[in-house]
FIBA-221439 format. One record per atom (N, C-alpha, C): atom name; y, x, z; residue in one letter. Coordinates in nm, 3 decimals. Layout:
// residues N
atomo CA yy Y xx X zz Z residuo A .
...
This chain:
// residues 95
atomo N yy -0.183 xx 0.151 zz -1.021 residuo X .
atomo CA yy -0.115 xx 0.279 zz -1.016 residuo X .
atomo C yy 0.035 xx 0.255 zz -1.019 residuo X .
atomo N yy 0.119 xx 0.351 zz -0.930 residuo X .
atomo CA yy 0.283 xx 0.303 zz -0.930 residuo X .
atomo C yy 0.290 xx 0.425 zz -0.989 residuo X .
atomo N yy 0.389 xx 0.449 zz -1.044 residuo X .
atomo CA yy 0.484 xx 0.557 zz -1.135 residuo X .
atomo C yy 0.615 xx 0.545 zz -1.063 residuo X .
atomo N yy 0.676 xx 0.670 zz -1.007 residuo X .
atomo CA yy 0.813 xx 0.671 zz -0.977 residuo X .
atomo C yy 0.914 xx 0.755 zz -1.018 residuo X .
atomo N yy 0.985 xx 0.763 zz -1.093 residuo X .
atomo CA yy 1.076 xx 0.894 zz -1.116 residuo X .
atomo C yy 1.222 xx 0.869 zz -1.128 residuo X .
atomo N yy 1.273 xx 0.904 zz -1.029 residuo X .
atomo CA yy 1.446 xx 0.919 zz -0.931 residuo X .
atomo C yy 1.550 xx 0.974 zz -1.050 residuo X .
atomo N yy 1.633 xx 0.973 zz -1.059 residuo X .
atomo CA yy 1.720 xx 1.031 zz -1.110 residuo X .
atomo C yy 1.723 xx 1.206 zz -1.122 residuo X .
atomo N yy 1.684 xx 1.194 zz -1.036 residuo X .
atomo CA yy 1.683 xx 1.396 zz -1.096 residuo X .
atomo C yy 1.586 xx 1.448 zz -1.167 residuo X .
atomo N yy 1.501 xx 1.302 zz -1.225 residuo X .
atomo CA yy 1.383 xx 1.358 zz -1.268 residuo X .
atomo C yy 1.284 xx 1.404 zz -1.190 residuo X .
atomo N yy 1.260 xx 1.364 zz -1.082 residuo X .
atomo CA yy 1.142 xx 1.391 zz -0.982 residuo X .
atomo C yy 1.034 xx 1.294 zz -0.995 residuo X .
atomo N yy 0.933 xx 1.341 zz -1.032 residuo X .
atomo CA yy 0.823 xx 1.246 zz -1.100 residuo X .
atomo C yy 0.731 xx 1.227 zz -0.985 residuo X .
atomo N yy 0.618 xx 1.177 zz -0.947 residuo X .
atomo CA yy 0.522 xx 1.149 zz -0.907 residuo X .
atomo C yy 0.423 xx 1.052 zz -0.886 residuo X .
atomo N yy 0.301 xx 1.016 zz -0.878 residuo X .
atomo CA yy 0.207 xx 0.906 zz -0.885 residuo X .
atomo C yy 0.100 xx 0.904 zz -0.790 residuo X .
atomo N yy 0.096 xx 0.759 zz -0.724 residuo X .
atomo CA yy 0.073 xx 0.745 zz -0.626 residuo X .
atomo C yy -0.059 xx 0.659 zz -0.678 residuo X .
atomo N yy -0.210 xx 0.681 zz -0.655 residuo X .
atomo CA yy -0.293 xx 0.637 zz -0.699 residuo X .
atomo C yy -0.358 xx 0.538 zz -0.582 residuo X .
atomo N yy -0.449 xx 0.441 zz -0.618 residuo X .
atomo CA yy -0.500 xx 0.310 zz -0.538 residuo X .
atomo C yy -0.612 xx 0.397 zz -0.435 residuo X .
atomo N yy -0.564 xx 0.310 zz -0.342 residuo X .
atomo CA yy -0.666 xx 0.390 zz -0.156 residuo X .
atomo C yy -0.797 xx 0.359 zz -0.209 residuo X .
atomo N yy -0.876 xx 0.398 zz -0.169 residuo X .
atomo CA yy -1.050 xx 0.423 zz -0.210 residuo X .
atomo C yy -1.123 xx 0.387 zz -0.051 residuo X .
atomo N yy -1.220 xx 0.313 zz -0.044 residuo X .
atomo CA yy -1.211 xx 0.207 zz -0.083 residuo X .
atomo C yy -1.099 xx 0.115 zz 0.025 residuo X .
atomo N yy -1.102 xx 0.002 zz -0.068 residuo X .
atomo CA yy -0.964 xx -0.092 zz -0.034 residuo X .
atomo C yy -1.049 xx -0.211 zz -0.018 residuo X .
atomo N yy -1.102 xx -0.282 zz 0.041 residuo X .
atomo CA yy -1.108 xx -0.292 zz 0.203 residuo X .
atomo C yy -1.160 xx -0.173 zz 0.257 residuo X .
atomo N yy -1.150 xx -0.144 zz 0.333 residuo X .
atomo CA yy -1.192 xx -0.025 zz 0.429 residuo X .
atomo C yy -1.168 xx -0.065 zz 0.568 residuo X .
atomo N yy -1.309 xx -0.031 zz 0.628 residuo X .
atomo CA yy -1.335 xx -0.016 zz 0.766 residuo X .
atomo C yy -1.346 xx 0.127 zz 0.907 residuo X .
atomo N yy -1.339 xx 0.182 zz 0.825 residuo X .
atomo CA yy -1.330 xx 0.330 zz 0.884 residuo X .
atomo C yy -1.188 xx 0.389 zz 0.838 residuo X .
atomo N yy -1.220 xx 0.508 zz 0.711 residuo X .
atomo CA yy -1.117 xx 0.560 zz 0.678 residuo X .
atomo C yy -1.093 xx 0.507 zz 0.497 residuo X .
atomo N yy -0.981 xx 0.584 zz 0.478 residuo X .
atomo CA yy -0.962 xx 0.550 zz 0.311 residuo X .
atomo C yy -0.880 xx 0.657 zz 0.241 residuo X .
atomo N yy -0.931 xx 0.695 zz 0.125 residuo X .
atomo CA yy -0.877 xx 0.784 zz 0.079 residuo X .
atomo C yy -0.779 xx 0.755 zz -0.038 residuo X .
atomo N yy -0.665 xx 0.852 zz 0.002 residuo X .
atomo CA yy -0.526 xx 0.833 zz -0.065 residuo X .
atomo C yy -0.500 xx 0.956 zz -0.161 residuo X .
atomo N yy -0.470 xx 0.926 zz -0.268 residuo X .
atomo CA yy -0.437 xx 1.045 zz -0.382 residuo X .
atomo C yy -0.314 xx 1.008 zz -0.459 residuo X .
atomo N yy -0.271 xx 1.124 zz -0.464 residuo X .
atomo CA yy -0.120 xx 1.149 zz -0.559 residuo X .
atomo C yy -0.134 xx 1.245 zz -0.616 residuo X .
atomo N yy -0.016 xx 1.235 zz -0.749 residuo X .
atomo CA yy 0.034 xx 1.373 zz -0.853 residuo X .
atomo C yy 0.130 xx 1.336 zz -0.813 residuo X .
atomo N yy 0.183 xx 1.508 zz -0.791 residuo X .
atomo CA yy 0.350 xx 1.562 zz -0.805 residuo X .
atomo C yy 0.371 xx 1.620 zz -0.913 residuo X .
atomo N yy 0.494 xx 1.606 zz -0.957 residuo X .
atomo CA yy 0.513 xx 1.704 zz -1.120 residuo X .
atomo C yy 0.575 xx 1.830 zz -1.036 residuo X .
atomo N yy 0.599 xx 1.827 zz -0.946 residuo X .
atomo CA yy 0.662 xx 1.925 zz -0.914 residuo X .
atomo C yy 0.691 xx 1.996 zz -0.730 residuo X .
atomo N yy 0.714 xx 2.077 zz -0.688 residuo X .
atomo CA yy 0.694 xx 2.092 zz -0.501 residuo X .
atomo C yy 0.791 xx 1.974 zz -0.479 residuo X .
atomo N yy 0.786 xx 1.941 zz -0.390 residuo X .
atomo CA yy 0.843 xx 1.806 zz -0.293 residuo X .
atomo C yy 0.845 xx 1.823 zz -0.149 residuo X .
atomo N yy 0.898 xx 1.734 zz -0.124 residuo X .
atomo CA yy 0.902 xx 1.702 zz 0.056 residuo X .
atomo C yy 0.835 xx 1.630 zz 0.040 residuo X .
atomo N yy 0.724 xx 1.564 zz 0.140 residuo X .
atomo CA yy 0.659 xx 1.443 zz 0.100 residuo X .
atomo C yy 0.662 xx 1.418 zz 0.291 residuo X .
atomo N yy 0.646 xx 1.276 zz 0.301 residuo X .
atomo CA yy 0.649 xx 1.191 zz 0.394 residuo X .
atomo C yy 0.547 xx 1.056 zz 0.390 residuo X .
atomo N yy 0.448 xx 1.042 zz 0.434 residuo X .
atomo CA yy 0.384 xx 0.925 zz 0.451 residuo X .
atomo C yy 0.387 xx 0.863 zz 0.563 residuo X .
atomo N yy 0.376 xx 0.686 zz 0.559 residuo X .
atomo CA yy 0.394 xx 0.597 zz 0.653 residuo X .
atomo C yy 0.296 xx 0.542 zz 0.634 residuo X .
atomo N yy 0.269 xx 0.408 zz 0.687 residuo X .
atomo CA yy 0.190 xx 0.289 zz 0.743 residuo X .
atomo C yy 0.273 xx 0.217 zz 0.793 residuo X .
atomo N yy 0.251 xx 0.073 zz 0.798 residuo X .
atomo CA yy 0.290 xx -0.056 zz 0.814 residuo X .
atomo C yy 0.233 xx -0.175 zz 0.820 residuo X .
atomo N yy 0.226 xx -0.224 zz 0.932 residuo X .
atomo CA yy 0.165 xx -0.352 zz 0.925 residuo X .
atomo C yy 0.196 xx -0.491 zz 0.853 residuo X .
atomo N yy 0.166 xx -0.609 zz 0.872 residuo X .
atomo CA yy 0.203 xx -0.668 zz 0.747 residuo X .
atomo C yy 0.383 xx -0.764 zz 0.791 residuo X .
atomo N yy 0.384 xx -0.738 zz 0.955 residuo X .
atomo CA yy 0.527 xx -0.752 zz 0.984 residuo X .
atomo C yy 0.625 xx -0.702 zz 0.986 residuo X .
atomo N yy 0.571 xx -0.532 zz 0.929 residuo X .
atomo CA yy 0.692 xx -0.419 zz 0.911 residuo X .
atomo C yy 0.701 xx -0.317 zz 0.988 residuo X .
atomo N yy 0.596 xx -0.317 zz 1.080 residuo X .
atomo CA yy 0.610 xx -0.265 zz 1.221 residuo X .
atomo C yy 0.533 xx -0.110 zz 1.160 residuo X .
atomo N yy 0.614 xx 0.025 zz 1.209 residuo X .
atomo CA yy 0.521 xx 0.124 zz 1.173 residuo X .
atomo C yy 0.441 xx 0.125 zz 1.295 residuo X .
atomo N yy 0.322 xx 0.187 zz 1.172 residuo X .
atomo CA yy 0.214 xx 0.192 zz 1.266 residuo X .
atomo C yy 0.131 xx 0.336 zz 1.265 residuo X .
atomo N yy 0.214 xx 0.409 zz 1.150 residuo X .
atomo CA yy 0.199 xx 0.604 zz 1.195 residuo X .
atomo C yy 0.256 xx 0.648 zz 1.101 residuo X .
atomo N yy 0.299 xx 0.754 zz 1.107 residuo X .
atomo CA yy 0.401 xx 0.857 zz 1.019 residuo X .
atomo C yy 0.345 xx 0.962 zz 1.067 residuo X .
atomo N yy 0.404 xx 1.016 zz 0.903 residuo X .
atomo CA yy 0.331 xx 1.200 zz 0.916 residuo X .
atomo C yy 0.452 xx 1.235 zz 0.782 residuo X .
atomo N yy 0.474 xx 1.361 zz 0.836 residuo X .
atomo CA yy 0.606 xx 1.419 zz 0.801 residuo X .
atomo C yy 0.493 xx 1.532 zz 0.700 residuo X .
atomo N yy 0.447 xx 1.586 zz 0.593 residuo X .
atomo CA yy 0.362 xx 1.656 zz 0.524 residuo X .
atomo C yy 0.433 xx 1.782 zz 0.467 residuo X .
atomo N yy 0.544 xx 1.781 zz 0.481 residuo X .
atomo CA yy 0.694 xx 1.899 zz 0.453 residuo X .
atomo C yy 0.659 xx 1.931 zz 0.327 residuo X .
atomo N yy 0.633 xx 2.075 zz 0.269 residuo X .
atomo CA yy 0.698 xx 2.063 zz 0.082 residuo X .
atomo C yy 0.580 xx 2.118 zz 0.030 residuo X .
atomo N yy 0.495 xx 2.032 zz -0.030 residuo X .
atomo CA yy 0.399 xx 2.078 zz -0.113 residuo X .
atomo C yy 0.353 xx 2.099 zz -0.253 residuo X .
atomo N yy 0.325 xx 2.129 zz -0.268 residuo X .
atomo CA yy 0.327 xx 2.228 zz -0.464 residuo X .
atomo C yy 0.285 xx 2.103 zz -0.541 residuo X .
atomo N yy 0.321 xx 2.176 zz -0.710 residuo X .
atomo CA yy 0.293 xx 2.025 zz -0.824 residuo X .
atomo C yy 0.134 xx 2.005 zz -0.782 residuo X .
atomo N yy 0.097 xx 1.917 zz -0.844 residuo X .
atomo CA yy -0.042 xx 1.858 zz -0.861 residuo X .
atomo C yy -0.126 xx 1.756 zz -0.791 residuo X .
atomo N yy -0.233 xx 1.792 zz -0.803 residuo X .
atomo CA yy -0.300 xx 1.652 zz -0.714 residuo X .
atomo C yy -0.346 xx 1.680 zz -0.553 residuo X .
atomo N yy -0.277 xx 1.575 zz -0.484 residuo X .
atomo CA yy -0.273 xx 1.585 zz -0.365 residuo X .
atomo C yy -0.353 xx 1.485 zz -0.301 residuo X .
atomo N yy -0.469 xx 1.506 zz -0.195 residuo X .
atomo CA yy -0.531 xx 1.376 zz -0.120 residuo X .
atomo C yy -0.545 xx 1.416 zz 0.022 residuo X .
atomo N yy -0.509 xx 1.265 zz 0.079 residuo X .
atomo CA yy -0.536 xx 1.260 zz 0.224 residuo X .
atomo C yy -0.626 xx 1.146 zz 0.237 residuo X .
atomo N yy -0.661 xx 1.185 zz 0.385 residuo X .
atomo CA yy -0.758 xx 1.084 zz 0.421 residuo X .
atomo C yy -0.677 xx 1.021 zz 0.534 residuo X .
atomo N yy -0.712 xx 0.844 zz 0.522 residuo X .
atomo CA yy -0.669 xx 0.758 zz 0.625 residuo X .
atomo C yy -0.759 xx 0.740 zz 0.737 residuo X .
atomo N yy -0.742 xx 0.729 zz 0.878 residuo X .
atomo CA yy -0.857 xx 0.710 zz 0.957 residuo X .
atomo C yy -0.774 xx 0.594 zz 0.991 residuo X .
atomo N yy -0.833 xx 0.439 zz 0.936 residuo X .
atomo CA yy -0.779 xx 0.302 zz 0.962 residuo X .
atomo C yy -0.891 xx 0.257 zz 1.102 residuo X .
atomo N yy -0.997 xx 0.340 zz 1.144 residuo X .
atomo CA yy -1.071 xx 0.266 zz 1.242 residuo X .
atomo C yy -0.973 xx 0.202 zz 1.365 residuo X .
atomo N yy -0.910 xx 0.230 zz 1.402 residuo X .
atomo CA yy -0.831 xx 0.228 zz 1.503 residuo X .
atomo C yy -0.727 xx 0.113 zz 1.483 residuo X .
atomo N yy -0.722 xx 0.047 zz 1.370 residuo X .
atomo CA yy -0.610 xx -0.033 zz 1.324 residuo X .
atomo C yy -0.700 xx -0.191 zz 1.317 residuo X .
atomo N yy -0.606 xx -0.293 zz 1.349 residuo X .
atomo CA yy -0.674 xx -0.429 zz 1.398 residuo X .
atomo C yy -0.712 xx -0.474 zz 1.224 residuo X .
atomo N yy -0.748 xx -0.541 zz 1.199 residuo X .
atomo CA yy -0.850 xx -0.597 zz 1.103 residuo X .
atomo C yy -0.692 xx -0.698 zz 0.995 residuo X .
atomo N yy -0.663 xx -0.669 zz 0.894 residuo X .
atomo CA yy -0.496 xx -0.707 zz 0.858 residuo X .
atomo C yy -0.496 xx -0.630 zz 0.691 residuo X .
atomo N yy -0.351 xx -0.646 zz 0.681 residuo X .
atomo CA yy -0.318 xx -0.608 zz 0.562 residuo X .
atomo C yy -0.217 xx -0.529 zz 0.590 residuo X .
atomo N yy -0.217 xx -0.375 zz 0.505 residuo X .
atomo CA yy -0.130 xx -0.285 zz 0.548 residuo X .
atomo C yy -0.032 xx -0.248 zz 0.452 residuo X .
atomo N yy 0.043 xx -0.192 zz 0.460 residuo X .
atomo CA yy 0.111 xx -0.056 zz 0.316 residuo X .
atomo C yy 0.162 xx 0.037 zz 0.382 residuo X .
atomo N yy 0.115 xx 0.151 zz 0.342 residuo X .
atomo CA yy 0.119 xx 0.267 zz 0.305 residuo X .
atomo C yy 0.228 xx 0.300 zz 0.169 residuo X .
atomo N yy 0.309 xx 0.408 zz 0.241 residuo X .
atomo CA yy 0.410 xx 0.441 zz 0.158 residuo X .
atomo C yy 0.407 xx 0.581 zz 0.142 residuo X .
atomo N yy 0.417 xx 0.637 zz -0.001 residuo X .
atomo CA yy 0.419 xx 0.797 zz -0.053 residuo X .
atomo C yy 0.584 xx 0.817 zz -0.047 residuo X .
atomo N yy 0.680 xx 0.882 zz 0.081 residuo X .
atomo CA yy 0.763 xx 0.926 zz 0.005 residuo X .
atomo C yy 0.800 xx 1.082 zz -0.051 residuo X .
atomo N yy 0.853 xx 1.071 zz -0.108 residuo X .
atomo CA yy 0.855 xx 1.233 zz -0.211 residuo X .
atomo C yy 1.042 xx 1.254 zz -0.279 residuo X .
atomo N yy 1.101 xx 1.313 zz -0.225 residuo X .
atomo CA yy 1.192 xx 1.364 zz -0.220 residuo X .
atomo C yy 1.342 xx 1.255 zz -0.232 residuo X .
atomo N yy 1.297 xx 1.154 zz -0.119 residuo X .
atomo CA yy 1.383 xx 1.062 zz -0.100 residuo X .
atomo C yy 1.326 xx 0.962 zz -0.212 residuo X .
atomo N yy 1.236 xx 0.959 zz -0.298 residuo X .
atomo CA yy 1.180 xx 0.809 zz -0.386 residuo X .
atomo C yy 1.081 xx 0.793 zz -0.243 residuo X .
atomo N yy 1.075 xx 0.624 zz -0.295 residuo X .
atomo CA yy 0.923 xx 0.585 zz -0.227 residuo X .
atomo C yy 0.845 xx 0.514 zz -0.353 residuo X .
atomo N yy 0.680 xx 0.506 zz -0.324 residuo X .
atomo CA yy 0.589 xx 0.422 zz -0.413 residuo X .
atomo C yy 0.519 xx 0.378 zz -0.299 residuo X .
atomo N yy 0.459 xx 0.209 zz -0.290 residuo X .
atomo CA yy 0.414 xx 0.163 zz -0.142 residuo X .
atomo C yy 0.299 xx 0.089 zz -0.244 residuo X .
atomo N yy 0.201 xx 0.114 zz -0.148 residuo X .
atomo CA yy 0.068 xx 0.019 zz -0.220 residuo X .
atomo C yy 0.023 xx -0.049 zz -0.041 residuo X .
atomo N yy -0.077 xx -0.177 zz -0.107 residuo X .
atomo CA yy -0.094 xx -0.247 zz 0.007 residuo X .
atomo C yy -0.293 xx -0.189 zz 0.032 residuo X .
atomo N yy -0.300 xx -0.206 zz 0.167 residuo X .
atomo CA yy -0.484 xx -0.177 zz 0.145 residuo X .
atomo C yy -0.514 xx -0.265 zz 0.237 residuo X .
atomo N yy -0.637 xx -0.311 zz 0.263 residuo X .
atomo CA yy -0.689 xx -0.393 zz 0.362 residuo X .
atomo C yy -0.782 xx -0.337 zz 0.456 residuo X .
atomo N yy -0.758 xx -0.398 zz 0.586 residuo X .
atomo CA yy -0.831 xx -0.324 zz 0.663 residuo X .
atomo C yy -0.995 xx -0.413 zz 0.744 residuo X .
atomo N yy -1.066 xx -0.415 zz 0.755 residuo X .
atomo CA yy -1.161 xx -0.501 zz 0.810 residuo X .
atomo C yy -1.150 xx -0.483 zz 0.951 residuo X .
């Protein structure tokens, strides 16, 4: 689990992808303490993005998306939560 909180006091937690290896999809969960901008990425393990999604301002609490990794070559990725200019990046594996 990463913990991040910015200077203005903008809290949020970015919890471990389900399951990690994953061959299809994987599911991603966060807490916000509070509404946010939120922004998620992907990355391959050379840096290269490999999808963005802009999620614009969503309310406190627990938030989940689903990854559809079928489409992505067999590697090691990270995935990044950002939330009102912080980032928290966890790595997942893909088969």
């Amino acid at each position: 689990t990463v913990n991040v909180e910015n200077i203005a006091g903008e809290a949020f937690e970015l919890f471990p992808s389900v399951p990690n290896p994953a061959n299809e999809s994987a599911r991603l969960q966060y807490r916000l303490d509070q509404a946010s901008d939120i922004a998620f990425e992907v990355r391959d393990i050379t840096g290269k993005l490999v999808m963005a999604e802009d999620r614009g301002t969503e309310s406190a609490g627990y938030h989940a998306l689903t990854l559809d990794v079928s489409a992505f070559e067999a590697g090691v990725y990270t995935f990044s939560l950002n939330v009102n200019g912080a980032r928290a990046t966890q790595r997942i594996i893909v088969q």
